[in-house]
Biopython code that builds the backbone (N, CA, C, O; Angstrom):
import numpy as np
from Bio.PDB.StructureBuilder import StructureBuilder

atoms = [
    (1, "UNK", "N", (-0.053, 7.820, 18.810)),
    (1, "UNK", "CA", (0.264, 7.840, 17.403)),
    (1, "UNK", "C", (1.070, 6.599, 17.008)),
    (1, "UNK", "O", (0.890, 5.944, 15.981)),
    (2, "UNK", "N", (2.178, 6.313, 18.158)),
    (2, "UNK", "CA", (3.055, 5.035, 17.567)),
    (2, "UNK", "C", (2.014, 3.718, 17.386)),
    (2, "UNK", "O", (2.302, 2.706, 16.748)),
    (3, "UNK", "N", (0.645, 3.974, 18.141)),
    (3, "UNK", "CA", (0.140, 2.087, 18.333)),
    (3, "UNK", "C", (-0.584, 2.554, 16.957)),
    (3, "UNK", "O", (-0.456, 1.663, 16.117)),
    (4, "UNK", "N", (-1.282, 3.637, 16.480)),
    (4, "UNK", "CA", (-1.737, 3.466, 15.220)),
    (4, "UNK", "C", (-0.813, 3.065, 13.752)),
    (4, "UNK", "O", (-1.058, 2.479, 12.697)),
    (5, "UNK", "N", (0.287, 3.703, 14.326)),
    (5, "UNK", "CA", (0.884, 3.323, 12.946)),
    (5, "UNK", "C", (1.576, 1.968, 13.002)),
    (5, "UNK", "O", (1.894, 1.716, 11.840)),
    (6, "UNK", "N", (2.041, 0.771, 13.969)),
    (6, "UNK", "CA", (1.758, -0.305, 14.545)),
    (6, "UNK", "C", (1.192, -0.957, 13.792)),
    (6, "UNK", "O", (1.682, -1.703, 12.945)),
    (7, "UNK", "N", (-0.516, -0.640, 14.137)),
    (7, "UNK", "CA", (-1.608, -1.443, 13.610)),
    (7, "UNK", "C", (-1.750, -0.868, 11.897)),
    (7, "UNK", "O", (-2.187, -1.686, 11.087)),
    (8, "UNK", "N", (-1.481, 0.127, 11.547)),
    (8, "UNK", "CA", (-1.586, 0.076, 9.928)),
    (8, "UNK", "C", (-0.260, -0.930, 9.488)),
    (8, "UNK", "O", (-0.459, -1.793, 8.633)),
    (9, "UNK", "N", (0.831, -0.809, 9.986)),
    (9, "UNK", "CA", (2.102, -1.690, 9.129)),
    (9, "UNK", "C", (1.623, -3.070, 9.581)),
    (9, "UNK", "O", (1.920, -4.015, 8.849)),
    (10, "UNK", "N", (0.879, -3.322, 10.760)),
    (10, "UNK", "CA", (0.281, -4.710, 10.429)),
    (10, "UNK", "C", (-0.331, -5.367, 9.785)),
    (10, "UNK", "O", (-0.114, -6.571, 9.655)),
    (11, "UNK", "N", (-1.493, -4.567, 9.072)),
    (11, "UNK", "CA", (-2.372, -4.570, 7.767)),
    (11, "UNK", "C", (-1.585, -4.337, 6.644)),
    (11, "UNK", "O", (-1.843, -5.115, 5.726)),
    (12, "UNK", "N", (-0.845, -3.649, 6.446)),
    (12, "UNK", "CA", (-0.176, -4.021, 5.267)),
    (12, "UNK", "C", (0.491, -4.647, 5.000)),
    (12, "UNK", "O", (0.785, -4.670, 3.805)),
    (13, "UNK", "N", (1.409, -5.894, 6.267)),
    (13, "UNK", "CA", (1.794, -6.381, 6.136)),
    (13, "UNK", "C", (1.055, -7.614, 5.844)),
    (13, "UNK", "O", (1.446, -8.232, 4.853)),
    (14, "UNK", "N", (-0.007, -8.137, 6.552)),
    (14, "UNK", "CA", (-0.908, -8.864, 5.688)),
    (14, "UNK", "C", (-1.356, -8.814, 4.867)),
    (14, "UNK", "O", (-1.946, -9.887, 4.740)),
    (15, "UNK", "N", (-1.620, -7.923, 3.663)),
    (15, "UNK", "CA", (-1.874, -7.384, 2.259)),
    (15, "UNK", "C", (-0.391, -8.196, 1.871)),
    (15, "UNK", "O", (-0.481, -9.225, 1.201)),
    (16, "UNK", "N", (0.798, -7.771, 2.253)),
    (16, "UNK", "CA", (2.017, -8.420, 1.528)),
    (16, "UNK", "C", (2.012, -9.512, 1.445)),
    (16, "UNK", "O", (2.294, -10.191, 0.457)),
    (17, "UNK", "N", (1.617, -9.920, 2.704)),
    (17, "UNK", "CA", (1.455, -11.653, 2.956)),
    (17, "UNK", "C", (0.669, -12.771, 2.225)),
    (17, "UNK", "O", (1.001, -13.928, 1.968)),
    (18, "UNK", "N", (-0.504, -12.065, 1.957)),
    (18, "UNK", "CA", (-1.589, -12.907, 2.298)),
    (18, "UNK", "C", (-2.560, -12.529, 0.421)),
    (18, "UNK", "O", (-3.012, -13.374, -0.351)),
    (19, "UNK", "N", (-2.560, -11.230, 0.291)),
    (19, "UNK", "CA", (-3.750, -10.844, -0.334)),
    (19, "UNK", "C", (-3.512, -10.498, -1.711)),
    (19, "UNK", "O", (-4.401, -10.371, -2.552)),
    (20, "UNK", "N", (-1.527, -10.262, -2.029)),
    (20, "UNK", "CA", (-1.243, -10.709, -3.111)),
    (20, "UNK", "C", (-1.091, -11.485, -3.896)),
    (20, "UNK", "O", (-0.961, -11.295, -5.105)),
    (21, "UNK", "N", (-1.083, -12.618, -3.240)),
    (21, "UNK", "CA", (-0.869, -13.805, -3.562)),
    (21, "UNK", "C", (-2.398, -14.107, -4.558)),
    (21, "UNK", "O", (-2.561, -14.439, -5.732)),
    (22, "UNK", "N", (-3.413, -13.780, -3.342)),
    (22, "UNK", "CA", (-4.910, -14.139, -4.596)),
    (22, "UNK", "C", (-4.840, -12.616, -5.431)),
    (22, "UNK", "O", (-5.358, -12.645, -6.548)),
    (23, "UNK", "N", (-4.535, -11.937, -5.206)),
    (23, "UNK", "CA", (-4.612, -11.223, -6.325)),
    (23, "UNK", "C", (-3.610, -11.408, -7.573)),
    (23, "UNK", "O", (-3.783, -10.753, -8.601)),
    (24, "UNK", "N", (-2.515, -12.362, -7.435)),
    (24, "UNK", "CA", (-1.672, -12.566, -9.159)),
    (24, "UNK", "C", (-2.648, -13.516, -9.467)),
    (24, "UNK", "O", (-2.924, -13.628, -10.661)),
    (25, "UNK", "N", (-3.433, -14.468, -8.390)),
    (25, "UNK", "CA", (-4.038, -15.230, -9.142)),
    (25, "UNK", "C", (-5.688, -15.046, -9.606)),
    (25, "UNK", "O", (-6.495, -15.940, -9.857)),
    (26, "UNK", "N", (-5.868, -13.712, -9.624)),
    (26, "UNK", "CA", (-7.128, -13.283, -10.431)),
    (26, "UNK", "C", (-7.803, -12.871, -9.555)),
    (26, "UNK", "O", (-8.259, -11.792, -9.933)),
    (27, "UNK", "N", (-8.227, -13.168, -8.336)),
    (27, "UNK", "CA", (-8.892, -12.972, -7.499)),
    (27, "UNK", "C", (-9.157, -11.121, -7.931)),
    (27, "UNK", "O", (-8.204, -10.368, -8.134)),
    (28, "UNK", "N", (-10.452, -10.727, -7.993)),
    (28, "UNK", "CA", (-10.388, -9.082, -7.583)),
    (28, "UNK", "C", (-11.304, -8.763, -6.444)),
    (28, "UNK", "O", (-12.453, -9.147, -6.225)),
    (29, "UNK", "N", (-10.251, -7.703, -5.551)),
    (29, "UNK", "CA", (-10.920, -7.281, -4.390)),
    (29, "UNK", "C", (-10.753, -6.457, -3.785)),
    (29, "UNK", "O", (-10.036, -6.400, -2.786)),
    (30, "UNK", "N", (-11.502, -5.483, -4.356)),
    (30, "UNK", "CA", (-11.458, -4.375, -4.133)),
    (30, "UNK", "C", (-10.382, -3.046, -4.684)),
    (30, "UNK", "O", (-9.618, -3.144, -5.644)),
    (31, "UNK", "N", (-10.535, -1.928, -3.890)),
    (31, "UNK", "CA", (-9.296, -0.552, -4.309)),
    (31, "UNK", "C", (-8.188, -1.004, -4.347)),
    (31, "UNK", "O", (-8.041, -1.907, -3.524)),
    (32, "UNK", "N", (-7.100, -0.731, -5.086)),
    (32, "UNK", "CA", (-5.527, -0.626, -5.324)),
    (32, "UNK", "C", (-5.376, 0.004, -4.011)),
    (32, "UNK", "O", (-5.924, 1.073, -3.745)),
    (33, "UNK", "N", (-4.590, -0.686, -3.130)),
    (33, "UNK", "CA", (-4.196, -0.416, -1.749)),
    (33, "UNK", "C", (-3.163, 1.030, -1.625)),
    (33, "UNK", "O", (-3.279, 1.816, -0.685)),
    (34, "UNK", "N", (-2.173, 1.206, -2.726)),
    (34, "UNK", "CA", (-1.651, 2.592, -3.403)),
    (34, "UNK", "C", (-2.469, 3.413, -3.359)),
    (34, "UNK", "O", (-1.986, 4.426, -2.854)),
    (35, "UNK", "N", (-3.637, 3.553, -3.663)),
    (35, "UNK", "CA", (-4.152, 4.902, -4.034)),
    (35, "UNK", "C", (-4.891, 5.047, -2.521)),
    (35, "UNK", "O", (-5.421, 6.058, -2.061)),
    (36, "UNK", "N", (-4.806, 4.183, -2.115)),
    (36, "UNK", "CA", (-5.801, 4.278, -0.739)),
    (36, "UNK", "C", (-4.396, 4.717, 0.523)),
    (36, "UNK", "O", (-4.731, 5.320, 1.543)),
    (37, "UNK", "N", (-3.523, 4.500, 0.395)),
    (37, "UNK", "CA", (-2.700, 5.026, 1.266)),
    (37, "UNK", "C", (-2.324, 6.397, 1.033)),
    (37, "UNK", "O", (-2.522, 7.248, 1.900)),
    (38, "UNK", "N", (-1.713, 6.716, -0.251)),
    (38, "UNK", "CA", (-1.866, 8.169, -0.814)),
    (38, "UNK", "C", (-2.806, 9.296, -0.342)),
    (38, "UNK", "O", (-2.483, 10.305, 0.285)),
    (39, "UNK", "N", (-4.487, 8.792, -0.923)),
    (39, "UNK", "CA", (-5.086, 9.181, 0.044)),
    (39, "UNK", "C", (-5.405, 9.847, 1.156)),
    (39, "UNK", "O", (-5.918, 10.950, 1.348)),
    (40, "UNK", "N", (-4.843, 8.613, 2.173)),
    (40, "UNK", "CA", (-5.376, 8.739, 3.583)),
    (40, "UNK", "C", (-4.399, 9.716, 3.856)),
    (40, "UNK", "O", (-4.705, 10.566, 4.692)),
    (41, "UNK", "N", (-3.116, 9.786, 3.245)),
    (41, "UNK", "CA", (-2.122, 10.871, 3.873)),
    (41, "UNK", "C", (-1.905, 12.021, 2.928)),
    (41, "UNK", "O", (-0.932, 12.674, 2.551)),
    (42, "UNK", "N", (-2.965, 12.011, 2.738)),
    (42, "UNK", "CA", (-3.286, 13.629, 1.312)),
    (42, "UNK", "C", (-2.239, 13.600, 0.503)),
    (42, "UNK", "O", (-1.774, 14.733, 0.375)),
    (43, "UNK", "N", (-1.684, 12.815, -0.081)),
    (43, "UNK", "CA", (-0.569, 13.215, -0.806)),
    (43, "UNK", "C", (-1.336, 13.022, -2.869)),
    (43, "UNK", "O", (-2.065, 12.167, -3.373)),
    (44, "UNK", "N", (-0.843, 13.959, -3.301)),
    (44, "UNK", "CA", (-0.929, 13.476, -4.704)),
    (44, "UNK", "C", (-0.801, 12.012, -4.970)),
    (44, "UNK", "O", (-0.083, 11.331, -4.237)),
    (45, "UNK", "N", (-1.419, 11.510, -5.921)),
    (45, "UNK", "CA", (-1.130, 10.135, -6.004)),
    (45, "UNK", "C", (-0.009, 9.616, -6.757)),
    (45, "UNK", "O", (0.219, 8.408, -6.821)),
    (46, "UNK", "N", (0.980, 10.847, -7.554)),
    (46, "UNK", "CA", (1.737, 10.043, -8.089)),
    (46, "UNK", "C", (2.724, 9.245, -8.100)),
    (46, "UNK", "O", (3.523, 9.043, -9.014)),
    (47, "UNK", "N", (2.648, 8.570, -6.602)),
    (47, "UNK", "CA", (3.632, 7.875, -6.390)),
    (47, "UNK", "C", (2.788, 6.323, -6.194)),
    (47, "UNK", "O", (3.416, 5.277, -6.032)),
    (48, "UNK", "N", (1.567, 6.373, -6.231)),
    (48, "UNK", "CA", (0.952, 5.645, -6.446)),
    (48, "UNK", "C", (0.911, 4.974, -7.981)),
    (48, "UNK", "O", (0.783, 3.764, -8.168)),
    (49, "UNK", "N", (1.021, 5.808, -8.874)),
    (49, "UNK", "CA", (0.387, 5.618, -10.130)),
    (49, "UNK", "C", (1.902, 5.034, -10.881)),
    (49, "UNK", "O", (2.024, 4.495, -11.982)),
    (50, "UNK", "N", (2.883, 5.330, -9.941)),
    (50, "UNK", "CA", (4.893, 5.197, -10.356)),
    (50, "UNK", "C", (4.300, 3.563, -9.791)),
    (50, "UNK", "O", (4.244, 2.633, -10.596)),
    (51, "UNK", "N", (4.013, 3.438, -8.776)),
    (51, "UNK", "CA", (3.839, 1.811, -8.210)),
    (51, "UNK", "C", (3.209, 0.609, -8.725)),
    (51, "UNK", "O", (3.477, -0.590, -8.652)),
    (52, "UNK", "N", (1.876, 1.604, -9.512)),
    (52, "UNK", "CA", (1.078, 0.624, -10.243)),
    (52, "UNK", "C", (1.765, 0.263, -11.442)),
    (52, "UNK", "O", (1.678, -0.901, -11.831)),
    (53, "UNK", "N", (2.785, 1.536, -12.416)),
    (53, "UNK", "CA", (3.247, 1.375, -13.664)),
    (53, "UNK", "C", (4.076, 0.567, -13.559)),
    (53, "UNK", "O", (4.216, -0.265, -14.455)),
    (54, "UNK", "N", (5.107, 0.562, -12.121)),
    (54, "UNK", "CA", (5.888, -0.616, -12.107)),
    (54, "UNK", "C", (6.079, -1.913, -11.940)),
    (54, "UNK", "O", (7.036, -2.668, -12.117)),
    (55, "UNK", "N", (4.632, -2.073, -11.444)),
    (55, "UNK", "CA", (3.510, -3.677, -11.483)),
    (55, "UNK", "C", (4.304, -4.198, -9.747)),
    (55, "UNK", "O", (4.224, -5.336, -9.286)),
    (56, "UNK", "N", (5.050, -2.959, -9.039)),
    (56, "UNK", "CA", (5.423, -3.187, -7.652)),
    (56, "UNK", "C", (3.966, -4.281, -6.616)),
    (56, "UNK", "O", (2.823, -4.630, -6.909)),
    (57, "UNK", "N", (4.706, -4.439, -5.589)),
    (57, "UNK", "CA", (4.307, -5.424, -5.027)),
    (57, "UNK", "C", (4.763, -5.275, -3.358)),
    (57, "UNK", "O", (4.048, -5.854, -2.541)),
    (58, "UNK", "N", (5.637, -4.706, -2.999)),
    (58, "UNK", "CA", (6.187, -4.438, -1.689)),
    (58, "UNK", "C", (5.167, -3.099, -1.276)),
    (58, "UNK", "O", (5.359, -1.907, -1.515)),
    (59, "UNK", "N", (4.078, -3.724, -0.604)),
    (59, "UNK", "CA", (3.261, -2.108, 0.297)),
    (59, "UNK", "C", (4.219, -1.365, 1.077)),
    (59, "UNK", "O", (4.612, -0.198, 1.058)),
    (60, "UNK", "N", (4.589, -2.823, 2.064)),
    (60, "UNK", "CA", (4.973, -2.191, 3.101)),
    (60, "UNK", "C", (6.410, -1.445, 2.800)),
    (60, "UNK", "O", (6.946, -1.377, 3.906)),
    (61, "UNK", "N", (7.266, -0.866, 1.843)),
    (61, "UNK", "CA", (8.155, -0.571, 1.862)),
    (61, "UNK", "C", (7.487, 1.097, 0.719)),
    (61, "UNK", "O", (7.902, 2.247, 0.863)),
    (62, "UNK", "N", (6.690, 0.748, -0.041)),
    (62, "UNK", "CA", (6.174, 1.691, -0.331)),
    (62, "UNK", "C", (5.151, 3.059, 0.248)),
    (62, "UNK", "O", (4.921, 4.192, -0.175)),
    (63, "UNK", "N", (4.643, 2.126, 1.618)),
    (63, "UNK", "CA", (4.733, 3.066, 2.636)),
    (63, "UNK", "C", (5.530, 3.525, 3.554)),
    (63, "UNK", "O", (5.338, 4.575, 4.168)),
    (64, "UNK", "N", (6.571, 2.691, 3.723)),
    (64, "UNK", "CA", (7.474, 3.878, 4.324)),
    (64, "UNK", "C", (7.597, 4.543, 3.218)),
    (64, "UNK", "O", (7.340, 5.720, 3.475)),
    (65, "UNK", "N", (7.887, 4.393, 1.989)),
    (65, "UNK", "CA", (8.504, 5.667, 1.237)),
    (65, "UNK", "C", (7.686, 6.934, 1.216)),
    (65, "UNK", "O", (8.208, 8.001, 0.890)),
    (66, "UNK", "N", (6.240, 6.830, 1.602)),
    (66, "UNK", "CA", (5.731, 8.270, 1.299)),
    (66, "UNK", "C", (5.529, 8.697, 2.357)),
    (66, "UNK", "O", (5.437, 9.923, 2.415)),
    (67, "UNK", "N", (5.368, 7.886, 3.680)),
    (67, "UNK", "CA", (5.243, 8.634, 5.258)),
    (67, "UNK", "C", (6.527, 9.452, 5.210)),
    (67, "UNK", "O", (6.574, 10.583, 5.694)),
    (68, "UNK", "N", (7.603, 8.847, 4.602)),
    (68, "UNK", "CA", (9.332, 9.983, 4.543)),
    (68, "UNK", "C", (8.574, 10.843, 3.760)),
    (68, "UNK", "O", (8.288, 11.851, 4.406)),
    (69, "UNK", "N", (8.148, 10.851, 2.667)),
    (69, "UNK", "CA", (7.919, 12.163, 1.690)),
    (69, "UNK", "C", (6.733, 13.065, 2.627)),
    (69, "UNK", "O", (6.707, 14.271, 2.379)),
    (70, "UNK", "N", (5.765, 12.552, 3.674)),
    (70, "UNK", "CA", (5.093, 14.087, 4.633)),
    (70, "UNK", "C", (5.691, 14.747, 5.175)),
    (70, "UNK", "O", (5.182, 15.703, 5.759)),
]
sb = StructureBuilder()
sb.init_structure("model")
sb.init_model(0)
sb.init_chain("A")
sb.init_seg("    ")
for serial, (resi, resn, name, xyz) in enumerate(atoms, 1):
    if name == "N":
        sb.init_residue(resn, " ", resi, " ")
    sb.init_atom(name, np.array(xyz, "f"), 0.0, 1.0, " ", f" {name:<3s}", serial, name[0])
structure = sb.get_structure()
């Protein structure tokens, strides 16, 4: 369980890194990475939809916040 969750905070940490950057600059690609983490860990999305309203930008801190909320 620890090497999977490992390899997801590595991917999101490249999303932080890398994939916001073309996305302020127009680039579109693909799902809102929020609703796709929500998602994967069944949770209602509205902590997703609090992330998008707040035009947030930190994944990786927004996933720890909802792995604490399972």
């Amino acid at each position: 369980m620890e090497r999977r969750s490992s390899r997801r905070n590595c991917s999101i940490k490249f999303v932080d890194t890398y994939m916001n950057q073309l996305k302020n600059e127009g680039v579109v690609w693909g799902y809102d990475l929020q609703y796709l983490m929500t998602g994967l860990l069944n949770q209602h999305p509205r902590a997703a939809i609090q992330f998008t309203k707040e035009k947030s930008t930190d994944y990786t801190e927004f996933y720890r916040e909802i792995v604490a909320l399972d």
